[in-house]
N, C-alpha and C positions, 0 to 999 in steps of 0.2 A: 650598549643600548643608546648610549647619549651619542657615539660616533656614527652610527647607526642614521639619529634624528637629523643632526648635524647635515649627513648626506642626503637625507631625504628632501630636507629645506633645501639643498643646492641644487638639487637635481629639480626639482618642482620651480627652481629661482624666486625665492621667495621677496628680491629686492623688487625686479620685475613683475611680480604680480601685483605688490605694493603700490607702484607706479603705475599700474594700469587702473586698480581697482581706485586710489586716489583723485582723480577727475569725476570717478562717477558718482563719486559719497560728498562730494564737493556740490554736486549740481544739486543733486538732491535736495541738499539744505538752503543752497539757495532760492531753491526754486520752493521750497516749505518756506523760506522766510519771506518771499515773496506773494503767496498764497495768505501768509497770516498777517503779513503789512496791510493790503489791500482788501482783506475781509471774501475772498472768493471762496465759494462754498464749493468742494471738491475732496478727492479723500486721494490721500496718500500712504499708505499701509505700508508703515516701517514693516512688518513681518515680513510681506512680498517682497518690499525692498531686498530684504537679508537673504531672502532666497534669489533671489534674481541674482545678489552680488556672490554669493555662492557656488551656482551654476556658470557662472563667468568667469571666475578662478578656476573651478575644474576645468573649464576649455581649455583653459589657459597654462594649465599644471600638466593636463594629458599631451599637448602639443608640446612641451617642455619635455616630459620625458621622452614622448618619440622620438624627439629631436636627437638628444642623445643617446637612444638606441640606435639609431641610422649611421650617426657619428663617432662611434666608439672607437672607430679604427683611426681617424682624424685626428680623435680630442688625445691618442697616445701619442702623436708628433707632435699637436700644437702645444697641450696641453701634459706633457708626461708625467709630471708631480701630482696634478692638482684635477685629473679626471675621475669621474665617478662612476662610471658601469666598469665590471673587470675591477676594479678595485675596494672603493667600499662599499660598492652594492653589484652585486653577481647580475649575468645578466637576465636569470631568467626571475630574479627577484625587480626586475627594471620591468619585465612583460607580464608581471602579474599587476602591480601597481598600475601598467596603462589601464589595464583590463578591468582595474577595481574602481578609478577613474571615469574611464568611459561608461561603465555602469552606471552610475552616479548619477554621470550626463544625463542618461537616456529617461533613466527615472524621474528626475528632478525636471526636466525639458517635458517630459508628459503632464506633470503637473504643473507649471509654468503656463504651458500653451492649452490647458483645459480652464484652468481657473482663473488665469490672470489675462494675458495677452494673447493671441492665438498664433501672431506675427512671430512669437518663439521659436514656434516648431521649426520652420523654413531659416529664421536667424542662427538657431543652433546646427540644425544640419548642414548649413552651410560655410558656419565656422568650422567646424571637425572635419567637415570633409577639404576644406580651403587646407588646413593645418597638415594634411596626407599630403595633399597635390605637393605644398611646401618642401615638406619631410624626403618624398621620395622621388621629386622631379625639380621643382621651382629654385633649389635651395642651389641647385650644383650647376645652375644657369647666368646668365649676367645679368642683372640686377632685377629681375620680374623676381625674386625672391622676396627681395627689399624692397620692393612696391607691395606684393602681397602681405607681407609681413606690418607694412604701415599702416595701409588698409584695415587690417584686424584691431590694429590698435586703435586708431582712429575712429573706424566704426561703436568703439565701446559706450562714449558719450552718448550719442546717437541714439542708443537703443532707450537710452529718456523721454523720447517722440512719442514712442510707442508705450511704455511703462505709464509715464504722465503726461499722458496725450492731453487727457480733458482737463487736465491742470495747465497746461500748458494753454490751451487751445482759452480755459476761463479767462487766464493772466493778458494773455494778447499784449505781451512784453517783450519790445524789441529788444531790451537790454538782456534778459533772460535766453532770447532766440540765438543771437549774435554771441551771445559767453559759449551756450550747446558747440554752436558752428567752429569756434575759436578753439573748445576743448578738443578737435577733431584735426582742424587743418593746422594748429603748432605740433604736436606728438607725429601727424604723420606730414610736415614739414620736415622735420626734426630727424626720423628716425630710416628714412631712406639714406642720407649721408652718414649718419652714425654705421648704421651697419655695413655700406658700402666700405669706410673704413676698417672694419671688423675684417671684413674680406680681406682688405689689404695684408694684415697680419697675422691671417691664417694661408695664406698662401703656401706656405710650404705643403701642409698637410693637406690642402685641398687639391693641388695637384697631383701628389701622394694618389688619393682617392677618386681621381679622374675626373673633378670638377671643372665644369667652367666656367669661374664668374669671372664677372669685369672685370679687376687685377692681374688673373692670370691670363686673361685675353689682348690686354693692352700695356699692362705693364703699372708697375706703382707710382712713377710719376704723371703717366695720365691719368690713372685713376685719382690718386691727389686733385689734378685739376676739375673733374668731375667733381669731386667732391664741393670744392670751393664755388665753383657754377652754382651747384645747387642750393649752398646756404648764400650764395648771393642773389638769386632768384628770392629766397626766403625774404629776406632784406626788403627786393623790390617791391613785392607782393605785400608788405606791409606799410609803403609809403603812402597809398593810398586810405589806405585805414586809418592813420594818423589824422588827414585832414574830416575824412567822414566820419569818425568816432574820436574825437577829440576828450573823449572823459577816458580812453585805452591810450591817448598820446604818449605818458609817461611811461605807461609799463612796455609800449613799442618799441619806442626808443632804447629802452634800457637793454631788451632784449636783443635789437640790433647790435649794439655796441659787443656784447658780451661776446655774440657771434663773431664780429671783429674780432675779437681778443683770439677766439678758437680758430679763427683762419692762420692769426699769425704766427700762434702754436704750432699747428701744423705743418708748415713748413719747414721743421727741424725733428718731429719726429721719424725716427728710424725703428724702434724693436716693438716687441709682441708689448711690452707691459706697457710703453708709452701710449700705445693705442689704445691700451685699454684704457689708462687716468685721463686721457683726453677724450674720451669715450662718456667716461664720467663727468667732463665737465659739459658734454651737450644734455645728459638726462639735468645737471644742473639746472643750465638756463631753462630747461623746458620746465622744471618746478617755478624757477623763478617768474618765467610768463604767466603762466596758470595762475599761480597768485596773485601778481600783478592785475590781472586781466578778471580776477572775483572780487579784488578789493575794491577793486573801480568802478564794480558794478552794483554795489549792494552800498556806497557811500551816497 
């Protein structure tokens, strides 16, 4: 049973739901601590809240497991130890699970867009349906994958707009607006080059499977250079923020550097696992900004 849980949490990724749902329990609070600093009469219903962040994990768990239903024949080449459909979880035990998921969805997204928001209905259908197009077209293309992919991620802060509109809308806090904005364009900065690398070191299996992303189209040393474009693009697109938000200078800077450090990693990896630990250290900096980037704003 516990092997069982074990796989369930992998298969669902439960570090990455982590990571998603962290930005948006973040804002939250700031954006309640900012609502009780200032005295603005507005209501923020922690319960909604929990449902809201609820229904955002399930998108996010069901697009996760399809993903690895799609992939199962991939994840035995890239992945032959350590994949989970076909091994600790069968695969029709993978198609029930979407199925009990997606229910979830549907349920919870009807009540969401009756009682809270209306903007749900259209935001959720468009996640689940984005997460298919992904799944069974976008994903074995060159890089519109990883664009769609950042997008979803990005989008997640975002949907605070809408949740605490009239909170938002009382506060009339540019500090608060600019963090939303920031919680959106680092994650999906961030997470187009991460996975383009991902790409890089599934190549074997993805050709295997008839994919064609950027790697296998151009090859792993230009894709490397892609890669490096993009977080130095990142880089540039923040030097201007430095002098216009001057209270984020410190945590810019830092983030910049960091990115440094990952470029000049990158240049000497070679196998699957190094991809992956350097993988890990862009969700790093991306905590490290995020933090950076609340501390700054609520001092």
């Amino acid at each position: 049973m516990l092997v069982k849980l074990k796989a369930f949490l992998k298969l669902i990724r439960w570090f990455h739901e982590l990571l998603a749902i962290l930005p948006f329990l973040s804002l939250y609070f700031v954006i309640n601590y900012f609502v009780n600093k200032s005295g603005v009469e507005c209501e923020l219903s922690a319960f909604n809240f929990v449902l809201t962040c609820i229904c955002v994990q399930l998108l996010i768990a069901a697009g996760c497991v399809l993903n690895d239903i799609k992939d199962r024949h991939i994840d035995k080449i890239n992945k032959p130890n350590t994949h989970i459909i076909g091994n600790t979880i069968s695969l029709k035990e993978a198609r029930i699970i979407f199925f009990v998921l997606t229910l979830l969805i549907v349920l919870l997204s009807i009540y969401i867009s009756i009682n809270m928001f209306k903007e749900w209905a259209i935001i959720s259908a468009s996640v689940y349906i984005s997460a298919l197009l992904y799944d069974y077209y976008l994903k074995r293309s060159p890089l519109f994958g990883n664009v769609l992919m950042a997008i979803l991620t990005a989008f997640i802060p975002l949907i605070l707009f809408f949740f605490a509109e009239d909170c938002i809308n009382a506060l009339n806090n540019e500090k608060v607006n600019v963090l939303i904005y920031l919680y959106a364009a680092l994650p999906f900065l961030i997470i187009i080059p991460r996975e383009l690398s991902l790409d890089i070191s599934d190549m074997e299996g993805d050709k295997a499977d008839g994919c064609k992303t950027l790697p296998i189209l151009i090859g792993e040393k230009k894709s490397k250079q892609v890669v490096v474009f993009l977080l130095l693009l990142l880089i540039t697109l923040s030097i201007p923020l430095v002098f216009t938000f001057q209270y984020l200078a410190l945590s810019l800077i830092v983030v910049d550097l960091l990115i440094l450090v990952y470029i000049y990693k990158l240049r000497i990896v070679k196998t699957r696992l190094e991809y992956i630990r350097i993988g890990r250290f862009l969700w790093f900096i991306m905590i490290i900004g995020l933090i950076g980037f609340t501390v700054s704003t609520i001092i």
